[in-house]
Backbone as a printed PyTorch tensor [residue, N CA C, xyz], in Angstrom:
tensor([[[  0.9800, -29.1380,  -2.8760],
         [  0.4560, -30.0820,  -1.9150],
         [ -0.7140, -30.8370,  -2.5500]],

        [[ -0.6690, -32.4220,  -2.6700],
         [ -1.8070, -33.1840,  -2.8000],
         [ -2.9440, -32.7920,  -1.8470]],

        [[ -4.0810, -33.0930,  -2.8230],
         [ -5.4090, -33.4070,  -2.1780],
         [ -5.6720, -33.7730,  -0.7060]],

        [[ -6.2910, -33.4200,  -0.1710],
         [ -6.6230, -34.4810,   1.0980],
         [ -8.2510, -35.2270,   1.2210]],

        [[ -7.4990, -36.2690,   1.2750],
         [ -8.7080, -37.2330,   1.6270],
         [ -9.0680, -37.7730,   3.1000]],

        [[-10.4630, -37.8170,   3.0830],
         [-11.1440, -37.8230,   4.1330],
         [-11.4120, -39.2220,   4.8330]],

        [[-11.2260, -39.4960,   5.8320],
         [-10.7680, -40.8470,   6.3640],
         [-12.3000, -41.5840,   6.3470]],

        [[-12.8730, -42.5230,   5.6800],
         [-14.3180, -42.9970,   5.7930],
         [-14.7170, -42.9710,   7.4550]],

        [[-14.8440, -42.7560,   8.2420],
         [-15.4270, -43.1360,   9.0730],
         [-16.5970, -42.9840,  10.1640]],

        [[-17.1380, -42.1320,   8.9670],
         [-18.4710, -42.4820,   9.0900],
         [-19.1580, -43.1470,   9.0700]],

        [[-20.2140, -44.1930,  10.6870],
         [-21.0440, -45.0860,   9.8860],
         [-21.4950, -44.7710,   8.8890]],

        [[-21.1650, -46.1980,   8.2400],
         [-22.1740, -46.5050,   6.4340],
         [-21.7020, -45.4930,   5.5560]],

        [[-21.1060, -44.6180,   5.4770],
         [-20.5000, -43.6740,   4.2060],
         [-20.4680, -44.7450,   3.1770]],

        [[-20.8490, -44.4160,   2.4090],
         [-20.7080, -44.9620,   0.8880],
         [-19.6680, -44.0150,  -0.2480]],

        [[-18.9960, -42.9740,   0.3260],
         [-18.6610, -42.2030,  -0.5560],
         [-16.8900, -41.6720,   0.2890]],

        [[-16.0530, -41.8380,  -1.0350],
         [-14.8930, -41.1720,  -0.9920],
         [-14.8740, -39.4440,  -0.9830]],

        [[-14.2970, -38.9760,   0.0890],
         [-14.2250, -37.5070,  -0.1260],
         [-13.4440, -36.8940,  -0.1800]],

        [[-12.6010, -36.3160,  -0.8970],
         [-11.5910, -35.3050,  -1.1920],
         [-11.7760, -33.8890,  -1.2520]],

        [[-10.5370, -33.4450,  -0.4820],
         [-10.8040, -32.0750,  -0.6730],
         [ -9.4560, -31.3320,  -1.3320]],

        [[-10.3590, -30.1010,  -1.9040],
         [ -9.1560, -29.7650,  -2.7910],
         [ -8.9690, -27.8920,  -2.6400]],

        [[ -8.0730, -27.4710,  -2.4860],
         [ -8.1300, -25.8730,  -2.2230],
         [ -7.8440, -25.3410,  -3.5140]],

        [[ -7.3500, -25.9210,  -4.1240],
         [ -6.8580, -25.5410,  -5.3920],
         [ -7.1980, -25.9720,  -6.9790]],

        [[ -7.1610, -25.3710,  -8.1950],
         [ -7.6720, -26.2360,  -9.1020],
         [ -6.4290, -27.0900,  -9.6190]],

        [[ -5.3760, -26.8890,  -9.0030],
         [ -4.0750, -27.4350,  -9.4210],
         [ -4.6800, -29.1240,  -8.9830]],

        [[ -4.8670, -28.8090,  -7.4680],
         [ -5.3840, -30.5100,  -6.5520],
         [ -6.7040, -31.0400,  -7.4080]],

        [[ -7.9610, -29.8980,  -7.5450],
         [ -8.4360, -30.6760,  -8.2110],
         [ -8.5480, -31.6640,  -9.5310]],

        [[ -7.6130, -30.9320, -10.6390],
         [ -7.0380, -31.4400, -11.6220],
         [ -6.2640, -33.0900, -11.8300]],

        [[ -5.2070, -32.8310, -10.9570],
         [ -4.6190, -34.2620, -10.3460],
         [ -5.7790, -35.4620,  -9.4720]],

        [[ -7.1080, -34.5660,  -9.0340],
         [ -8.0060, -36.2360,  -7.9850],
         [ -8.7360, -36.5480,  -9.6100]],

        [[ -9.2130, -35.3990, -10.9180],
         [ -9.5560, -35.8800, -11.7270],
         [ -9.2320, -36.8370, -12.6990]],

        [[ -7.7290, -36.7410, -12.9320],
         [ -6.5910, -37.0970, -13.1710],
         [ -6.6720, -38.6880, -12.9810]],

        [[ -6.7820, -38.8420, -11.4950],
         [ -6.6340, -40.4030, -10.8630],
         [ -7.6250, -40.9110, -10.9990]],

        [[ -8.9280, -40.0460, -10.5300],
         [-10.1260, -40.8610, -11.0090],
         [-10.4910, -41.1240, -12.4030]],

        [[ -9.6980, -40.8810, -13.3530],
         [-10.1970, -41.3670, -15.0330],
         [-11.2340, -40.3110, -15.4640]],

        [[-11.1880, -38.9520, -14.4240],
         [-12.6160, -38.1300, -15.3350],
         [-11.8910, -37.6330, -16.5380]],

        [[-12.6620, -37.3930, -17.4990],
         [-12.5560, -36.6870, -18.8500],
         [-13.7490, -35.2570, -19.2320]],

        [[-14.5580, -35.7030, -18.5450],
         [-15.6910, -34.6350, -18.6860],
         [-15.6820, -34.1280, -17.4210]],

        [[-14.4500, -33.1160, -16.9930],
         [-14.4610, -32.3750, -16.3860],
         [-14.9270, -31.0140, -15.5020]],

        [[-15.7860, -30.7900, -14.4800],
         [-16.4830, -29.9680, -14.4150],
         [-15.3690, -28.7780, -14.1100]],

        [[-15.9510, -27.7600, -14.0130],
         [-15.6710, -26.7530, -13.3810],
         [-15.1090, -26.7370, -12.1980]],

        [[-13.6930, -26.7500, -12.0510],
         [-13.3370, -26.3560,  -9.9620],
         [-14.4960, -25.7560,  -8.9990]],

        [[-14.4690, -24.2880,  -9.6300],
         [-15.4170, -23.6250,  -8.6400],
         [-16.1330, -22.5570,  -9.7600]],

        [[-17.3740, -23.0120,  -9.6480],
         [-18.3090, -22.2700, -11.0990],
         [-17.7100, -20.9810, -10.2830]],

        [[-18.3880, -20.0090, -11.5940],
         [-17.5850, -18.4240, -12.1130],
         [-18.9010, -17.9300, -10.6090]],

        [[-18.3830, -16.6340,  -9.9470],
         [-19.3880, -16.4080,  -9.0580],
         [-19.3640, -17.0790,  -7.6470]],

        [[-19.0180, -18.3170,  -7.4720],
         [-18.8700, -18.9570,  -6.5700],
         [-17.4120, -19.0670,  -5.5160]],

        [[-17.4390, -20.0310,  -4.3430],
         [-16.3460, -19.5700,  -3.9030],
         [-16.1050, -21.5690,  -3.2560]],

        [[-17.0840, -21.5860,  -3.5440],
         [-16.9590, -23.2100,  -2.7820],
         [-18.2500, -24.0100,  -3.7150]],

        [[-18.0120, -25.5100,  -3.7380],
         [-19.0020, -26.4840,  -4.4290],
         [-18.2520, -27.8820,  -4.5690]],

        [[-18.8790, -28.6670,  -4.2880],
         [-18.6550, -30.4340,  -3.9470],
         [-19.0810, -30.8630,  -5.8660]],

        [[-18.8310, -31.6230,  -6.0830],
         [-18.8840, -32.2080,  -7.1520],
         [-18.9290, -33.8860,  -6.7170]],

        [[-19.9440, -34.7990,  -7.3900],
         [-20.2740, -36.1680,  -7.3890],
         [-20.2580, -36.6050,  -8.3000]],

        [[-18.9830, -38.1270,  -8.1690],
         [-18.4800, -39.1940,  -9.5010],
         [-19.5350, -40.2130,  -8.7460]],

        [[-19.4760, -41.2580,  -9.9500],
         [-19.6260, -42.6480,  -9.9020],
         [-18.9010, -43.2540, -10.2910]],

        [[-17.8180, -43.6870,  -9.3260],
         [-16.9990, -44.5700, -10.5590],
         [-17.4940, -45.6670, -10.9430]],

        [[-16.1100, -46.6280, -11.3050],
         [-16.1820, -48.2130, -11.4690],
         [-15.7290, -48.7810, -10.4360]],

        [[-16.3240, -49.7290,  -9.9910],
         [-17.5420, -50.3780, -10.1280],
         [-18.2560, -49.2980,  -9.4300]],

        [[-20.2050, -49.2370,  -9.9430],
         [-20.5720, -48.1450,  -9.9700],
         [-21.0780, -47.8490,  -9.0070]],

        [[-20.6850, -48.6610,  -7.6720],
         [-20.7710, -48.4490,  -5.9640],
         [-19.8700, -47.6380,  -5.9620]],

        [[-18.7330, -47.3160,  -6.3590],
         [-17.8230, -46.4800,  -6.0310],
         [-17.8560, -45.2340,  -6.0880]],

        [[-18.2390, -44.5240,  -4.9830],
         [-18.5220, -42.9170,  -5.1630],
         [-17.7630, -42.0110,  -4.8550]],

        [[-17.5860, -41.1040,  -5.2490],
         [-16.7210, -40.0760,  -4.9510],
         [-17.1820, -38.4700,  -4.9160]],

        [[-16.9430, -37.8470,  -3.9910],
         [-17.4410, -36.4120,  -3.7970],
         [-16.5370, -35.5080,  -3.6620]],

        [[-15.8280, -34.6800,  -4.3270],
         [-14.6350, -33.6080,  -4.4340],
         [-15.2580, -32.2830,  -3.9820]],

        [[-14.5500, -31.8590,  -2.4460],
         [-15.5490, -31.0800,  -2.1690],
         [-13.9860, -29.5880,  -2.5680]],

        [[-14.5150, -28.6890,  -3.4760],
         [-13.4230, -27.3450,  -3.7880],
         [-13.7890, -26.4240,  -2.9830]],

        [[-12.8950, -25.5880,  -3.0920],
         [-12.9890, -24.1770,  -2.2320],
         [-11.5830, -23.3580,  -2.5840]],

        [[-12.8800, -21.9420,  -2.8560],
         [-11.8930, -20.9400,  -3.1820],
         [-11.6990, -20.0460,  -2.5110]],

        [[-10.4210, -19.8130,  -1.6420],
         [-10.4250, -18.9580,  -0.5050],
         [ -9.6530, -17.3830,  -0.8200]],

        [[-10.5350, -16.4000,  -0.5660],
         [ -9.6190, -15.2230,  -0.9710],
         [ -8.7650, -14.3230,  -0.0880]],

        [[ -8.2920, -13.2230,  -0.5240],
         [ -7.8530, -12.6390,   0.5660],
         [ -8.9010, -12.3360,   1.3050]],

        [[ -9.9600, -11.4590,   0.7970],
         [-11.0200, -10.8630,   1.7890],
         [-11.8190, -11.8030,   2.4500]],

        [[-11.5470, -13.4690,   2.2330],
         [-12.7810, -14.3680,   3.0360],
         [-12.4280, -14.0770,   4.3370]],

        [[-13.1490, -14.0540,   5.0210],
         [-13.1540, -14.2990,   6.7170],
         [-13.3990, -15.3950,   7.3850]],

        [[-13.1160, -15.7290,   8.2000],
         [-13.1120, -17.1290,   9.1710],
         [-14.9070, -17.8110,   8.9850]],

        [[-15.7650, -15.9950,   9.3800],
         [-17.0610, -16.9670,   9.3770],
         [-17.3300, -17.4540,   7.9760]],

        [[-16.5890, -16.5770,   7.2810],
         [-17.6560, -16.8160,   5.5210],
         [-16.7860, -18.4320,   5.2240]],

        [[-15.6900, -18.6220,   5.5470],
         [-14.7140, -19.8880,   5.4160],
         [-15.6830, -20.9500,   5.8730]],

        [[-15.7660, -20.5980,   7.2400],
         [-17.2130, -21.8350,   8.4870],
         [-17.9530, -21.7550,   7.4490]],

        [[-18.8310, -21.0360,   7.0120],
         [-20.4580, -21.0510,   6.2900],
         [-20.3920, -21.6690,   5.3130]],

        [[-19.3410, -21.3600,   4.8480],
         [-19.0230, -22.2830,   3.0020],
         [-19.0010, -23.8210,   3.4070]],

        [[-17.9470, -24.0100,   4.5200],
         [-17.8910, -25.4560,   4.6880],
         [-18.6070, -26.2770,   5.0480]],

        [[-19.5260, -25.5540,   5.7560],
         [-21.1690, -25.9250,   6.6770],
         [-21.8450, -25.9570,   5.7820]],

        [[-22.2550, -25.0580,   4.7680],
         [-23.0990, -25.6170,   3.5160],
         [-22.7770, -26.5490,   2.3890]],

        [[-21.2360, -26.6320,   2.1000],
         [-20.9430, -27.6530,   0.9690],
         [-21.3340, -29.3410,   1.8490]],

        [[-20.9640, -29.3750,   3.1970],
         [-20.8790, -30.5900,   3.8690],
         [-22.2620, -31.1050,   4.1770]],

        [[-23.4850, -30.0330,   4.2940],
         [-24.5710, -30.0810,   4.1710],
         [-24.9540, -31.0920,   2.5460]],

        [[-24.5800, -30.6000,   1.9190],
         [-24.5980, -31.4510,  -0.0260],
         [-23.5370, -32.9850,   0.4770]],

        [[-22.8090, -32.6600,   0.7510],
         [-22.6150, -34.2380,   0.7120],
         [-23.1630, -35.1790,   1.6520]],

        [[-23.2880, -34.6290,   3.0170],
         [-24.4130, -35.2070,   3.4760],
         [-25.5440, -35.9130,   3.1840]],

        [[-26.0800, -35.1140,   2.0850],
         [-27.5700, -35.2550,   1.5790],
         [-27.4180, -36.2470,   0.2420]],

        [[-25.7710, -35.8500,  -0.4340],
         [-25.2890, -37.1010,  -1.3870],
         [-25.2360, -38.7840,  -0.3830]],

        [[-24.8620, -38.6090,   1.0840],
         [-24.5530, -39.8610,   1.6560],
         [-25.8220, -40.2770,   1.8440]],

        [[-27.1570, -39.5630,   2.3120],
         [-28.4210, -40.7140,   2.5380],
         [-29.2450, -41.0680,   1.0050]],

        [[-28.4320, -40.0230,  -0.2600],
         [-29.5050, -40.6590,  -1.1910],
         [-28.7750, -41.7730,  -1.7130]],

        [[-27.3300, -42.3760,  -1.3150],
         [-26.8960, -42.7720,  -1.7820],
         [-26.8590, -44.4710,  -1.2750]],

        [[-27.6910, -44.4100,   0.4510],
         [-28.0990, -45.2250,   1.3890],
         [-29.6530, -45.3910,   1.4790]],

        [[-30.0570, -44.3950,   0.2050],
         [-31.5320, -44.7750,   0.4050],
         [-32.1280, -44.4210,   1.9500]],

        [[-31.5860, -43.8920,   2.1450],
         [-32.1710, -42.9000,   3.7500],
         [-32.6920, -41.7390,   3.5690]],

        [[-34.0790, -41.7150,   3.6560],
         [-34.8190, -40.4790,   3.1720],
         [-35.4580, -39.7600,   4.5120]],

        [[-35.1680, -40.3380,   6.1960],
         [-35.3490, -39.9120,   7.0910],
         [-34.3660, -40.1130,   8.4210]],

        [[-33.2880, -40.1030,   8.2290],
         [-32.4790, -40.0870,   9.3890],
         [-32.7470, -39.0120,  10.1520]],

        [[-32.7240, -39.6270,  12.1210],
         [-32.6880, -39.4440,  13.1070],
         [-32.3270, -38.0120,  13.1510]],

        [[-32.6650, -37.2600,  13.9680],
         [-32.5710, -35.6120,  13.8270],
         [-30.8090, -35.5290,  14.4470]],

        [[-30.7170, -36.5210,  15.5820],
         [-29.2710, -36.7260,  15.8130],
         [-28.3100, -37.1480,  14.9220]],

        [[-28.6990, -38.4990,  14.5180],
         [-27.9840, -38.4400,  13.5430],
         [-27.2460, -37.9890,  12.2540]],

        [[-28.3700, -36.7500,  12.0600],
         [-28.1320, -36.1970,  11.0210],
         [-27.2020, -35.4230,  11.3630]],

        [[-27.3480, -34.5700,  12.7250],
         [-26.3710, -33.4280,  13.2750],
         [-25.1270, -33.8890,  13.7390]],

        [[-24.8700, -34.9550,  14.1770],
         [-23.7860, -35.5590,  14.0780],
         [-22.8700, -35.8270,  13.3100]],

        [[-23.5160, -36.3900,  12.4970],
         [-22.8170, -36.3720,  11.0100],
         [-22.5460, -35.0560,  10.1940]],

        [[-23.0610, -34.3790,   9.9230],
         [-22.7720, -33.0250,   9.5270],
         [-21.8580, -32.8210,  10.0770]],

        [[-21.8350, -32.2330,  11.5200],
         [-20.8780, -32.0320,  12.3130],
         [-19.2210, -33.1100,  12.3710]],

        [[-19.4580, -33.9220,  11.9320],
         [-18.2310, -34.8660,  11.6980],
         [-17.5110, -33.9200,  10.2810]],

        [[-18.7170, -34.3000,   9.2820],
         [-18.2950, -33.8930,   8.1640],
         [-17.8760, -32.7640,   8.1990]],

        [[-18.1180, -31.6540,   8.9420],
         [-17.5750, -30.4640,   8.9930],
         [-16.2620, -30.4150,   9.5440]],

        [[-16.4150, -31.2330,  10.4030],
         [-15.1210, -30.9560,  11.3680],
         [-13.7380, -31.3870,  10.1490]],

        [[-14.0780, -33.0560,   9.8000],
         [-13.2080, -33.3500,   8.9620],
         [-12.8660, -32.1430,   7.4830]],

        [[-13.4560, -31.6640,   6.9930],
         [-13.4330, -31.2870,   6.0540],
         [-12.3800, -29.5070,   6.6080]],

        [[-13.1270, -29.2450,   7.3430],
         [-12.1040, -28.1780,   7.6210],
         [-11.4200, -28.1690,   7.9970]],

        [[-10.4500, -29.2950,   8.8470],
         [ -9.3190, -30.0700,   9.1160],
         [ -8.4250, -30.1040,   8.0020]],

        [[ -9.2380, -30.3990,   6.7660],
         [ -7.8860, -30.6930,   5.7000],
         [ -8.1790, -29.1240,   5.0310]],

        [[ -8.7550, -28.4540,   4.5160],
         [ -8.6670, -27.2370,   4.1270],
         [ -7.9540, -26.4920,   4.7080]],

        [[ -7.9020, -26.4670,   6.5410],
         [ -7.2340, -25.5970,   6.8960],
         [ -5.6900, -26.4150,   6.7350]],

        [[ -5.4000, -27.1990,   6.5880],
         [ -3.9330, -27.7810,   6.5960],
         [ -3.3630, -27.4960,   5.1080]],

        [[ -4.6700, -27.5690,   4.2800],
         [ -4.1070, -27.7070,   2.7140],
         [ -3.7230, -25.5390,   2.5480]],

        [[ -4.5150, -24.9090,   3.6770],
         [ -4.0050, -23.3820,   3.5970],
         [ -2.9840, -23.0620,   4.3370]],

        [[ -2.1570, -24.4940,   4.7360],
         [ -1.0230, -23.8520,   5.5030],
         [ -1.1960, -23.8400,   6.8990]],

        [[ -1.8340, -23.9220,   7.8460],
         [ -2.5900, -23.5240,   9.0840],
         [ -2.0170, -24.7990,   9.8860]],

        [[ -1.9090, -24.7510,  11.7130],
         [ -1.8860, -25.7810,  12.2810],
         [ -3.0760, -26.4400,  12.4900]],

        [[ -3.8890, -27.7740,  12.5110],
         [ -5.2470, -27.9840,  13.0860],
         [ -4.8190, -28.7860,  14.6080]]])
């Protein structure tokens, strides 16, 4: 199963987001995006981590958010991972808008979007109904 990408629609997002469960998916969004200096899927130790391109033209951003799900993860440790990686891209979308103080709502809103979306396609890319 391809990647899933995340529908912009967030006001003002400046950034493409993909998500990938696998290093098979992540391989192929690197693939399309022209990377060569490839990071790591999911550093050694870890179980989840977002990664940030710049493409061309160098407005063009991109955030690959991975996740490595095991047998023993559990639903909350699944939530917490996704709540903290979406937290990082979050914080990639206002430095990337030059917003160094958004609205306490706004911020939770958005998170909360980003969460929602993001575990929408993870749980679909694990097989799951959403």
């Amino acid at each position: 199963m391809k990647a899933k990408w995340l529908a912009p629609d967030l006001v003002g997002n400046p950034l493409k987001v993909a998500v990938c469960m696998t290093e098979k998916q992540y391989m192929k969004v690197m693939k399309q995006m022209n990377i060569t200096d490839i990071p790591k899927w999911v550093a050694d130790g870890k179980d989840a981590t977002v990664h940030h391109f710049e493409g061309k033209p160098e407005r063009d951003y991109v955030t690959v958010f991975c996740m490595r799900v095991r047998d023993e993860t559990t639903v909350v440790e699944f939530a917490g991972l996704v709540v903290h990686e979406c937290v990082h891209i979050w914080q990639e979308i206002c430095e990337r808008l030059g917003e160094s103080h958004p609205s306490r709502e706004f911020e939770a809103y958005s998170i909360q979007w980003l969460t929602q979306q993001v575990m929408w396609a993870a749980l679909e890319l694990q097989g799951y109904r959403t």
